[in-house]
PDB file of N, CA, C and O in Angstrom:
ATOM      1  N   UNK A   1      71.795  91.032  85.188  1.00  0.00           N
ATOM      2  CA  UNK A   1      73.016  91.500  84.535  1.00  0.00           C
ATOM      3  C   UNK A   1      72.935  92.985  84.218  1.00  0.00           C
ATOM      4  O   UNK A   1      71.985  93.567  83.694  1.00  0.00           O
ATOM      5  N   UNK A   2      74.071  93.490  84.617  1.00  0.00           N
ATOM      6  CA  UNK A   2      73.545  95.061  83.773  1.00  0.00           C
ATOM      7  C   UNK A   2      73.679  95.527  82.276  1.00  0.00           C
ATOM      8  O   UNK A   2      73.428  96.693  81.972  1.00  0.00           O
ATOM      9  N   UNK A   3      74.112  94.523  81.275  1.00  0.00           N
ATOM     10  CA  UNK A   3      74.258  94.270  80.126  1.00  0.00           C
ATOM     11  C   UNK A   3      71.757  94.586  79.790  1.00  0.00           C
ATOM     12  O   UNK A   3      70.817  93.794  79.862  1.00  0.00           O
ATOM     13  N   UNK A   4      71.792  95.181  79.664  1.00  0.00           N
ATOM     14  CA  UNK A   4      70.252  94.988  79.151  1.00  0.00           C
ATOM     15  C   UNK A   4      70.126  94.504  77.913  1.00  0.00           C
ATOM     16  O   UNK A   4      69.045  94.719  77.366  1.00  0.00           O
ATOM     17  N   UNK A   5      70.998  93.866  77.281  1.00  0.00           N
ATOM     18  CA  UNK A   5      70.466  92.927  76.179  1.00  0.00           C
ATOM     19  C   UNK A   5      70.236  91.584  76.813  1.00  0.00           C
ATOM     20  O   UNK A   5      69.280  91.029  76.272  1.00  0.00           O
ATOM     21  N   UNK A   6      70.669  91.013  77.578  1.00  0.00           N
ATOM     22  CA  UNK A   6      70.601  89.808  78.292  1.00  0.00           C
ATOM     23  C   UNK A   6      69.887  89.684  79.336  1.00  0.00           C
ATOM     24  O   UNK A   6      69.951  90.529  80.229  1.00  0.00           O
ATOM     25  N   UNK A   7      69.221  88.800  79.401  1.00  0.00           N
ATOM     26  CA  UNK A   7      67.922  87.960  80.055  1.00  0.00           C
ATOM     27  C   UNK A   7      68.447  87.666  81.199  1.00  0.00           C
ATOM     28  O   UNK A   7      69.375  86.870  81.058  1.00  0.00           O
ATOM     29  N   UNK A   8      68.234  87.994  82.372  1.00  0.00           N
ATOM     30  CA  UNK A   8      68.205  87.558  83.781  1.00  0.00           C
ATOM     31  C   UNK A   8      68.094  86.206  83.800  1.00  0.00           C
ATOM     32  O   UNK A   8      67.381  85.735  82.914  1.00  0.00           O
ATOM     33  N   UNK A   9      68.756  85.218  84.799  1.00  0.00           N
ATOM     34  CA  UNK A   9      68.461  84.155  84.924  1.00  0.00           C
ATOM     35  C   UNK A   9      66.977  84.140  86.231  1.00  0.00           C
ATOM     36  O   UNK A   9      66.666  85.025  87.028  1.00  0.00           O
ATOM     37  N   UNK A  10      66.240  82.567  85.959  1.00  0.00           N
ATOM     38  CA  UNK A  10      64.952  82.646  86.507  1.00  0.00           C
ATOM     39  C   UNK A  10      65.463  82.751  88.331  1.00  0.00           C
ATOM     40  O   UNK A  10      66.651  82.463  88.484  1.00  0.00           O
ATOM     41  N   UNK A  11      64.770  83.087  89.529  1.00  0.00           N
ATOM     42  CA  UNK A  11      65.537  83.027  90.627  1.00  0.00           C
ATOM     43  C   UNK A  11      65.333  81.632  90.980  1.00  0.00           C
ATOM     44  O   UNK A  11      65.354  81.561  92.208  1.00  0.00           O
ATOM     45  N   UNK A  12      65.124  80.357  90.392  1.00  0.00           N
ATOM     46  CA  UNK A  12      65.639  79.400  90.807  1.00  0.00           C
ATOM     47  C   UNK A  12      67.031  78.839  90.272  1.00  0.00           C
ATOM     48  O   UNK A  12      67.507  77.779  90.679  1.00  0.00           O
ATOM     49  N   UNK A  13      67.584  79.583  89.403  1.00  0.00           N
ATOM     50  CA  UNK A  13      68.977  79.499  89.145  1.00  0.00           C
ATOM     51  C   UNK A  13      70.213  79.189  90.503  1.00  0.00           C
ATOM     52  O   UNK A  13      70.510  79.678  91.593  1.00  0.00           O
ATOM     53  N   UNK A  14      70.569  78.276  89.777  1.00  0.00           N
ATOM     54  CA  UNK A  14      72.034  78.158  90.687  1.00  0.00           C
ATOM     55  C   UNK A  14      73.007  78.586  89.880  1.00  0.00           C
ATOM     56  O   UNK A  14      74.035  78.782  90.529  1.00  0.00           O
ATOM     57  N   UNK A  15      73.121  78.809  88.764  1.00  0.00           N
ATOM     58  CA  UNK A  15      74.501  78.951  88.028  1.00  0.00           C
ATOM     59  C   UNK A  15      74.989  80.478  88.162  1.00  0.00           C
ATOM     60  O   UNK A  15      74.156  81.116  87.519  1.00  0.00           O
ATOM     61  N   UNK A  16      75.944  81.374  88.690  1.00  0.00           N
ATOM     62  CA  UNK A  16      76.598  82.549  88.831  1.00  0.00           C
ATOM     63  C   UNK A  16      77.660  82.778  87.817  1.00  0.00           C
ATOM     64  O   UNK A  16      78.550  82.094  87.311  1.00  0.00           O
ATOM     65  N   UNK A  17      77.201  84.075  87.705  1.00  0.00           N
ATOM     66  CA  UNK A  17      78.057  84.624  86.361  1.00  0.00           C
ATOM     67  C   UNK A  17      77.773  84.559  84.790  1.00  0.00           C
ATOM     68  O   UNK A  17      78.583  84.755  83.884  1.00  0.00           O
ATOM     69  N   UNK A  18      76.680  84.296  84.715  1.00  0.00           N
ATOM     70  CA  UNK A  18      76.205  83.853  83.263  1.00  0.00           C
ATOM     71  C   UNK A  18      74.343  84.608  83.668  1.00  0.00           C
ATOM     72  O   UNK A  18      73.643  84.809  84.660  1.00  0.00           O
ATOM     73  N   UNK A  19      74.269  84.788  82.165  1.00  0.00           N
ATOM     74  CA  UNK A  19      73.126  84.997  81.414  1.00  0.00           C
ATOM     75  C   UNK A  19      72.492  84.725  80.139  1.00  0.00           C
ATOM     76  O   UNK A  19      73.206  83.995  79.452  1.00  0.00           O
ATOM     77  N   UNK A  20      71.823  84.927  79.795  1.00  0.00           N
ATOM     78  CA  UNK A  20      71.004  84.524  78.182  1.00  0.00           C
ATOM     79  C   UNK A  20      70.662  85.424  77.317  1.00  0.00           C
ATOM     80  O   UNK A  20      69.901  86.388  77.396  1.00  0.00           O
ATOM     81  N   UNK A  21      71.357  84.976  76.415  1.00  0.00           N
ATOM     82  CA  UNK A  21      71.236  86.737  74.885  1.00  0.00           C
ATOM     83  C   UNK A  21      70.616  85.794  73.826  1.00  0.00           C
ATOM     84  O   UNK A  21      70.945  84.615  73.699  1.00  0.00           O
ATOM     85  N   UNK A  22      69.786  86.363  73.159  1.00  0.00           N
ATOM     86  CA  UNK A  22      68.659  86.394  72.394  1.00  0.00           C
ATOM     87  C   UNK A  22      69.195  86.422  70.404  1.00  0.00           C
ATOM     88  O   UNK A  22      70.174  87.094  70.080  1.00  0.00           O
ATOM     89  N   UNK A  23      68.682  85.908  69.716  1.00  0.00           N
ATOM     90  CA  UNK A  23      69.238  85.811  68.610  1.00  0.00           C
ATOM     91  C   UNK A  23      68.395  85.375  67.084  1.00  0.00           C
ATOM     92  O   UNK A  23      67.687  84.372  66.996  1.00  0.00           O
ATOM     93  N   UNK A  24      68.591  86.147  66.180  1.00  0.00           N
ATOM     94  CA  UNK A  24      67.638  85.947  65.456  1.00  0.00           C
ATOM     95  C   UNK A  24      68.426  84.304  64.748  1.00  0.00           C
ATOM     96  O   UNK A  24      69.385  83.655  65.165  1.00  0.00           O
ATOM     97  N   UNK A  25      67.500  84.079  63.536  1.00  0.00           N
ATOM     98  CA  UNK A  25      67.472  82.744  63.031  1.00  0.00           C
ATOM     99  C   UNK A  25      68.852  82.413  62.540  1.00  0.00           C
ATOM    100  O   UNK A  25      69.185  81.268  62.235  1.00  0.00           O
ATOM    101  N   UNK A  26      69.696  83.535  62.471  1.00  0.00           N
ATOM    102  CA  UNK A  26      71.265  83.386  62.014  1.00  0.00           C
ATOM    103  C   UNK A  26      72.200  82.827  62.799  1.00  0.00           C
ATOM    104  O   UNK A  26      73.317  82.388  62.523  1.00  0.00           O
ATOM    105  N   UNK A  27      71.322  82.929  64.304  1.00  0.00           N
ATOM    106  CA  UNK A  27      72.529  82.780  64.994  1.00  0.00           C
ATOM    107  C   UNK A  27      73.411  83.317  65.502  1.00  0.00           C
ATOM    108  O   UNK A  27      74.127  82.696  66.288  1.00  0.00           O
ATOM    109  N   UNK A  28      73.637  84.674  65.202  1.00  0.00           N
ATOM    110  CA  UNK A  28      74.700  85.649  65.365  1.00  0.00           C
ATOM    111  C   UNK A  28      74.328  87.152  65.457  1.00  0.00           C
ATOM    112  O   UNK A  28      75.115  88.036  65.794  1.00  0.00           O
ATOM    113  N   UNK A  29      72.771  87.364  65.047  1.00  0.00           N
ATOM    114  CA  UNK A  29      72.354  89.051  65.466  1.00  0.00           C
ATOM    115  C   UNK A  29      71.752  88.543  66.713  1.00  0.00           C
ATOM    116  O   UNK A  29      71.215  87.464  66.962  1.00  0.00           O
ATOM    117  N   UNK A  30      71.991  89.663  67.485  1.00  0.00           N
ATOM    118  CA  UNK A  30      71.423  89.828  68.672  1.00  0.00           C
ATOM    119  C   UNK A  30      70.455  90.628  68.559  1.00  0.00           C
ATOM    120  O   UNK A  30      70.401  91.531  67.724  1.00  0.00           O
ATOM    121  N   UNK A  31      69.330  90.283  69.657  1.00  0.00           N
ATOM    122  CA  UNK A  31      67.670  91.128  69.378  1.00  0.00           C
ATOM    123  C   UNK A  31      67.708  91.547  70.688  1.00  0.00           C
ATOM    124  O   UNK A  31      67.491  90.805  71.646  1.00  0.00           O
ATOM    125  N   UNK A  32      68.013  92.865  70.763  1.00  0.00           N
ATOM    126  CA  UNK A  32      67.781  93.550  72.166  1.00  0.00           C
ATOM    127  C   UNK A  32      66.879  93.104  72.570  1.00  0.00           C
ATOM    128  O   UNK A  32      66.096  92.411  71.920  1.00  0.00           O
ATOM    129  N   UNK A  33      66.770  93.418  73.821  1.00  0.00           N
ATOM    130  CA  UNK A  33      65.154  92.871  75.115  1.00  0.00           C
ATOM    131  C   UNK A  33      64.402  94.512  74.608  1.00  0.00           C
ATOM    132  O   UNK A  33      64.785  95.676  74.490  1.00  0.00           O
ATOM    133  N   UNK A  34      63.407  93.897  74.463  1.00  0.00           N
ATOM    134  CA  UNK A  34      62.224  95.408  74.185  1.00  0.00           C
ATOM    135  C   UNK A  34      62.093  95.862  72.642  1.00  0.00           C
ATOM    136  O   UNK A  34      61.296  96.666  72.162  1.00  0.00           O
ATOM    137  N   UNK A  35      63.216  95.033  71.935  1.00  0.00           N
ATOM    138  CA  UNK A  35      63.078  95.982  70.373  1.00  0.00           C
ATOM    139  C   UNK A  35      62.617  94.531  69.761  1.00  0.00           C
ATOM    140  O   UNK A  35      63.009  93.484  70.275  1.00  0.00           O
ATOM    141  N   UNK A  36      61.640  94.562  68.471  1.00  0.00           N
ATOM    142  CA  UNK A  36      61.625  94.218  67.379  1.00  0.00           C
ATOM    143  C   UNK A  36      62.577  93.334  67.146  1.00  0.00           C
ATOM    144  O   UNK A  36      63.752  93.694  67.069  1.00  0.00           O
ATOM    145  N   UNK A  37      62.162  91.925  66.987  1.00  0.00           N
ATOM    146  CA  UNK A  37      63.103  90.962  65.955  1.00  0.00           C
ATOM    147  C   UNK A  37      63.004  91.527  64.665  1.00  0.00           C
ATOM    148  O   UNK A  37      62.330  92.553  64.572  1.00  0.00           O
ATOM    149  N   UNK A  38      63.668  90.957  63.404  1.00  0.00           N
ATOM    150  CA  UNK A  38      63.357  91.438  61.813  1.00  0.00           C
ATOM    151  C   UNK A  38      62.638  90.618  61.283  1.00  0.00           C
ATOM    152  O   UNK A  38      62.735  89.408  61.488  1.00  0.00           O
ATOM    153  N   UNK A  39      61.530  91.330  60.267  1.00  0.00           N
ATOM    154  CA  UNK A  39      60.788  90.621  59.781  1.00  0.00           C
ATOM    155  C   UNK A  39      60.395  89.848  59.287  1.00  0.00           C
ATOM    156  O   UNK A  39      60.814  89.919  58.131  1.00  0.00           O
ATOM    157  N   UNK A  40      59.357  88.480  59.485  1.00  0.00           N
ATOM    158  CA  UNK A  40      59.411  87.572  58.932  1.00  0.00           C
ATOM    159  C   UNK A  40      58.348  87.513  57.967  1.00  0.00           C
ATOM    160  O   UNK A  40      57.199  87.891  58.197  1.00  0.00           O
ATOM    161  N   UNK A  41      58.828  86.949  56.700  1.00  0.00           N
ATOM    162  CA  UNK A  41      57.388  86.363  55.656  1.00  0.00           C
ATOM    163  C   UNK A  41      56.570  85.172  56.247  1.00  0.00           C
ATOM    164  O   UNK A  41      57.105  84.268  56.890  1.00  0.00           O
ATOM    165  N   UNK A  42      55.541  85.222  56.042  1.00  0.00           N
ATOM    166  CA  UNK A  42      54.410  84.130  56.322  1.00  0.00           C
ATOM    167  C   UNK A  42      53.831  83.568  55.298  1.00  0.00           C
ATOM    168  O   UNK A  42      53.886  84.314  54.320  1.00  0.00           O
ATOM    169  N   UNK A  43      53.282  82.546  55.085  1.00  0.00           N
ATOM    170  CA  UNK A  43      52.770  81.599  54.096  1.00  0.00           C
ATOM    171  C   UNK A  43      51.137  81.646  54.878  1.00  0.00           C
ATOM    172  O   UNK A  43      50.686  81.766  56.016  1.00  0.00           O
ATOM    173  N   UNK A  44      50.742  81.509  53.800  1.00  0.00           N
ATOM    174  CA  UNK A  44      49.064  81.554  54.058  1.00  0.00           C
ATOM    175  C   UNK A  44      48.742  80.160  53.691  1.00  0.00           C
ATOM    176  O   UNK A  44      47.640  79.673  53.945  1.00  0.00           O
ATOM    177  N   UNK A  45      49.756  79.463  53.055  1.00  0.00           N
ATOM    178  CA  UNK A  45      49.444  78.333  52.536  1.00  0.00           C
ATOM    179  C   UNK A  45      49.623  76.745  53.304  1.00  0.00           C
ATOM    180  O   UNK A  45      49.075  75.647  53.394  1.00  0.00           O
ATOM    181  N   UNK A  46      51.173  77.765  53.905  1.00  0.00           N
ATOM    182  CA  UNK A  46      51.838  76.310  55.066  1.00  0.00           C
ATOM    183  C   UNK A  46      51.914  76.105  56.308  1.00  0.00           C
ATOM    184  O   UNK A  46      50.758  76.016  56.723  1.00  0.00           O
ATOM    185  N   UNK A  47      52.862  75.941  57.387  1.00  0.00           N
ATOM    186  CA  UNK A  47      52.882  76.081  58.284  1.00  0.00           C
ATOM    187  C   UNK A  47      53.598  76.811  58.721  1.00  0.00           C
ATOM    188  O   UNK A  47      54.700  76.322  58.473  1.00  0.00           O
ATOM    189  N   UNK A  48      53.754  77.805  59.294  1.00  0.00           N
ATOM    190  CA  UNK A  48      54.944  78.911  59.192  1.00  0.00           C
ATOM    191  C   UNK A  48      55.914  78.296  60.543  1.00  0.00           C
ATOM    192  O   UNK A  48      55.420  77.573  61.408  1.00  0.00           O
ATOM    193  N   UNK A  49      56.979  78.612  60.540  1.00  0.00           N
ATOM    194  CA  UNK A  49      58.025  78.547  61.657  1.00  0.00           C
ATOM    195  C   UNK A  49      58.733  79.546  62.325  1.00  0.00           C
ATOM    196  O   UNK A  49      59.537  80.080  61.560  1.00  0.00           O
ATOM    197  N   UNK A  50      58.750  80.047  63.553  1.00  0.00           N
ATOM    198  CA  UNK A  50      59.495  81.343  63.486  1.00  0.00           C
ATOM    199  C   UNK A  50      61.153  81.034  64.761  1.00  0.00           C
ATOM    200  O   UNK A  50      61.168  80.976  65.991  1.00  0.00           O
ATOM    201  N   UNK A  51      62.230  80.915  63.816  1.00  0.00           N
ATOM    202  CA  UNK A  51      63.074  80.481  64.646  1.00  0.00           C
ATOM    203  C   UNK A  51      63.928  81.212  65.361  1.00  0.00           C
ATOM    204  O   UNK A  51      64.433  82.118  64.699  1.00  0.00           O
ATOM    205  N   UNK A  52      64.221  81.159  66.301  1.00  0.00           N
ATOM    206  CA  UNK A  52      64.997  81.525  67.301  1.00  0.00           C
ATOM    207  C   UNK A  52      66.446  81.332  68.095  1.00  0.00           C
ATOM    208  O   UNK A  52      66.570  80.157  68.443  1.00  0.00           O
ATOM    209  N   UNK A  53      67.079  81.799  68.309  1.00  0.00           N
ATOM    210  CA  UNK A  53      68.022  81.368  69.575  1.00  0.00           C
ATOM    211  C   UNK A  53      68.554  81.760  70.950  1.00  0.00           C
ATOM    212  O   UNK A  53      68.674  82.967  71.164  1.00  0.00           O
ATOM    213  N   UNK A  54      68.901  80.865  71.947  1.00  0.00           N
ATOM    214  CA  UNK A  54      69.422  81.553  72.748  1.00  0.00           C
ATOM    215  C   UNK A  54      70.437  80.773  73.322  1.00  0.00           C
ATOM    216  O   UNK A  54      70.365  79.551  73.450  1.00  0.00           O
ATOM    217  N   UNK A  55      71.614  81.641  73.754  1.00  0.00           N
ATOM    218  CA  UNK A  55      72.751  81.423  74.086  1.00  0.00           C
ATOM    219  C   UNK A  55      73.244  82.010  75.498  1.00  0.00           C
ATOM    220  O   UNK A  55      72.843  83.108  75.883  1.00  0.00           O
ATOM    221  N   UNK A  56      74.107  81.247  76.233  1.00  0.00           N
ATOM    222  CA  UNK A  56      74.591  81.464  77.606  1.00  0.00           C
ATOM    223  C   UNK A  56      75.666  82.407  77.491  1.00  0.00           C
ATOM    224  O   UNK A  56      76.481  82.177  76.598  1.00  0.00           O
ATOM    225  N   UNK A  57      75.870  83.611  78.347  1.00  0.00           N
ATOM    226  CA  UNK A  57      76.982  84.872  77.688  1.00  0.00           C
ATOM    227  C   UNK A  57      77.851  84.620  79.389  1.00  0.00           C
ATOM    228  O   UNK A  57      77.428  83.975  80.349  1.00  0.00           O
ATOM    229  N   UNK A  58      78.640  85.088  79.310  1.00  0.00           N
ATOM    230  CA  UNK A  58      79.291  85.606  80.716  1.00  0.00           C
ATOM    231  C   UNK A  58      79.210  86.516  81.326  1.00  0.00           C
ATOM    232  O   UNK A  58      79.331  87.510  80.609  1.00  0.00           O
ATOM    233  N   UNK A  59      79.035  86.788  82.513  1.00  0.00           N
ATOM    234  CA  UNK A  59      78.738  88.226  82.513  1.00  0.00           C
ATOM    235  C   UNK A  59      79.561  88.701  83.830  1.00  0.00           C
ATOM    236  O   UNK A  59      79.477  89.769  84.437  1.00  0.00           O
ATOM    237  N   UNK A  60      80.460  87.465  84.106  1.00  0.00           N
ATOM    238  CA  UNK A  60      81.704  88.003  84.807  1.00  0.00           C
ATOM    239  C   UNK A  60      83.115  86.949  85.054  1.00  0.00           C
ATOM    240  O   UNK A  60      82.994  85.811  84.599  1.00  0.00           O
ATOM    241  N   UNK A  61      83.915  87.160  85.480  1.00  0.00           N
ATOM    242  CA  UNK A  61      85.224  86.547  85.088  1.00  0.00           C
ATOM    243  C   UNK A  61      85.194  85.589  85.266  1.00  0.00           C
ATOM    244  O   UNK A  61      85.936  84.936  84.532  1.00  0.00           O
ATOM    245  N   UNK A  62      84.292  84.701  86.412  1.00  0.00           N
ATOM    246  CA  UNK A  62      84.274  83.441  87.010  1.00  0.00           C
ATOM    247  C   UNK A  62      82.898  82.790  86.476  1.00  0.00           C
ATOM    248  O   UNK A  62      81.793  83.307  86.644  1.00  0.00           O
ATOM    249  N   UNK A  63      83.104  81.763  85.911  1.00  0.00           N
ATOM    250  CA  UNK A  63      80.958  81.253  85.924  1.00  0.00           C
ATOM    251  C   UNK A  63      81.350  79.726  87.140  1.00  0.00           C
ATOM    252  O   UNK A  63      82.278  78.983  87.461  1.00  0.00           O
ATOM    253  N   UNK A  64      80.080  79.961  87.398  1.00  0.00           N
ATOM    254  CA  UNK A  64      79.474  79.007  88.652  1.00  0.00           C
ATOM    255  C   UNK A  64      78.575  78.075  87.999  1.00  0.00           C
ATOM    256  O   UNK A  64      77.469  78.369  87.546  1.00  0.00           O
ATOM    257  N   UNK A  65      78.969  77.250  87.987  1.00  0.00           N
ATOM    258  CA  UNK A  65      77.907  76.127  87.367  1.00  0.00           C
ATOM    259  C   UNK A  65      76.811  75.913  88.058  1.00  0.00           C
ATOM    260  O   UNK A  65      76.801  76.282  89.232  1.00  0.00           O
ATOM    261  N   UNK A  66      75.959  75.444  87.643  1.00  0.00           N
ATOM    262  CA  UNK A  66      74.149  75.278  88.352  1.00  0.00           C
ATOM    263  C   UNK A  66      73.333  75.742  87.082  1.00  0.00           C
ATOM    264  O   UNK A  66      73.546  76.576  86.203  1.00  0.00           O
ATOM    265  N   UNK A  67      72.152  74.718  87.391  1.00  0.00           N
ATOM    266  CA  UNK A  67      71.281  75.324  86.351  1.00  0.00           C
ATOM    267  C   UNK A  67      71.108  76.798  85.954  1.00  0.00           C
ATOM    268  O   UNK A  67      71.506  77.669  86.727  1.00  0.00           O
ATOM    269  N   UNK A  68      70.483  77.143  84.685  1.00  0.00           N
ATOM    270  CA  UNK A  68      70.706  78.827  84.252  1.00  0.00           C
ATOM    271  C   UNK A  68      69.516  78.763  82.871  1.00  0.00           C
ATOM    272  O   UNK A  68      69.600  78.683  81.646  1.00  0.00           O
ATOM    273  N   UNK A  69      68.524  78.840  83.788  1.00  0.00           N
ATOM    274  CA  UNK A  69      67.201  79.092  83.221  1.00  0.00           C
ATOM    275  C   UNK A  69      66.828  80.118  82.961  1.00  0.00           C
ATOM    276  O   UNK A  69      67.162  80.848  83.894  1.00  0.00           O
ATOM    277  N   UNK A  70      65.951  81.055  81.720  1.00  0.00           N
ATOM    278  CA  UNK A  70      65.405  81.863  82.181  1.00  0.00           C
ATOM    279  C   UNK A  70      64.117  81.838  81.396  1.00  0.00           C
ATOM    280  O   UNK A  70      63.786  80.822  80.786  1.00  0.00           O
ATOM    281  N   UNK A  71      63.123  83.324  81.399  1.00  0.00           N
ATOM    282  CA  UNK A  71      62.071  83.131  80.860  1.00  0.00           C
ATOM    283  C   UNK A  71      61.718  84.266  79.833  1.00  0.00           C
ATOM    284  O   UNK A  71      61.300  85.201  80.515  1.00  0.00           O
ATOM    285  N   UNK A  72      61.701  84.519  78.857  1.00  0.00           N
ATOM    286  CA  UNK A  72      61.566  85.272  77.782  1.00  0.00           C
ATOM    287  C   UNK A  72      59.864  85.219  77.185  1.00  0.00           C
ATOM    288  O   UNK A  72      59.283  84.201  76.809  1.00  0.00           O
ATOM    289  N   UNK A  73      59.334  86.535  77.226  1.00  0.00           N
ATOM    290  CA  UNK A  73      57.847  86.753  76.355  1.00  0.00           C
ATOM    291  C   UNK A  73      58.021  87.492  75.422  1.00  0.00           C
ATOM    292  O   UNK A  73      58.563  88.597  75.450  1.00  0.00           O
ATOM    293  N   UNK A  74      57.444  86.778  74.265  1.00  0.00           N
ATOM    294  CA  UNK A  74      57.242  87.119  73.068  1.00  0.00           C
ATOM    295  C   UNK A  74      55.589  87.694  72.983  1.00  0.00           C
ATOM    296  O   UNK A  74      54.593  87.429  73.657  1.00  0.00           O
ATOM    297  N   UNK A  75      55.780  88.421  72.053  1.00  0.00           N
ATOM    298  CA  UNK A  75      54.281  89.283  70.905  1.00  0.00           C
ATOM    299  C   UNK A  75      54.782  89.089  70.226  1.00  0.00           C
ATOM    300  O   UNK A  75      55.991  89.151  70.003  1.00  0.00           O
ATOM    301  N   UNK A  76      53.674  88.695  69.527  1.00  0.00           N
ATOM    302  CA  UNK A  76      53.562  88.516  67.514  1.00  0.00           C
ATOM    303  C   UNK A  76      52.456  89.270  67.007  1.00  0.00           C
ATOM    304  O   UNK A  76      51.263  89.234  67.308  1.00  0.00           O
ATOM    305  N   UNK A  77      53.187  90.065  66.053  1.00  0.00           N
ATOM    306  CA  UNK A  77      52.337  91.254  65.646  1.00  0.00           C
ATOM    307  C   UNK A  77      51.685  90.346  64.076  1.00  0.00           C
ATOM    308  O   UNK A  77      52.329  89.489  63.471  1.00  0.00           O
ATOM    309  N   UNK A  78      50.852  90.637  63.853  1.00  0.00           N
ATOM    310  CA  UNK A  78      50.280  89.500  62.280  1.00  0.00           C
ATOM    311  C   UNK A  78      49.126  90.513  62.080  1.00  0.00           C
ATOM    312  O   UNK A  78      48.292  90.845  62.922  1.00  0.00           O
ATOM    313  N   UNK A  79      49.238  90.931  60.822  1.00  0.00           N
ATOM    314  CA  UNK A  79      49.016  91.942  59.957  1.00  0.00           C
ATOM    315  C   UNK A  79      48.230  91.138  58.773  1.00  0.00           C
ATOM    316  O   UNK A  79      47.845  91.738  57.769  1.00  0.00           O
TER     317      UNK A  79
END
């Protein structure tokens, strides 16, 4: 996509016209590709959780149905 917030689909994709945008635990901020999610507190005590989302965007007038996979890497910085 040329949108660079959104995730390429994997090339075994069949689905055209769609991609995958990235989202913190709200649901509704978007986390550019390459920048920093916002920070999370950690428990030393429990089990921590770090949640995520991702959502299918359009990324042109027509979508083509077929699977629409992709693959996203994370770093976790722990201080």
């Amino acid at each position: 996509p040329s949108n660079g917030n959104l995730l390429k689909l994997d090339s075994t994709a069949t689905a055209t016209g769609v991609a995958i945008a990235l989202f913190e635990d709200d649901g509704s901020t978007s986390i550019p590709l390459g920048q920093p999610s916002k920070t999370h507190p950690l428990s030393s005590t429990t089990q921590n959780a770090l949640t995520y989302f991702a959502k299918y965007q359009s990324t042109a007038a027509t979508v083509g149905e077929g699977t629409a996979n992709a693959t996203a890497d994370f770093t976790v910085l722990y201080n």
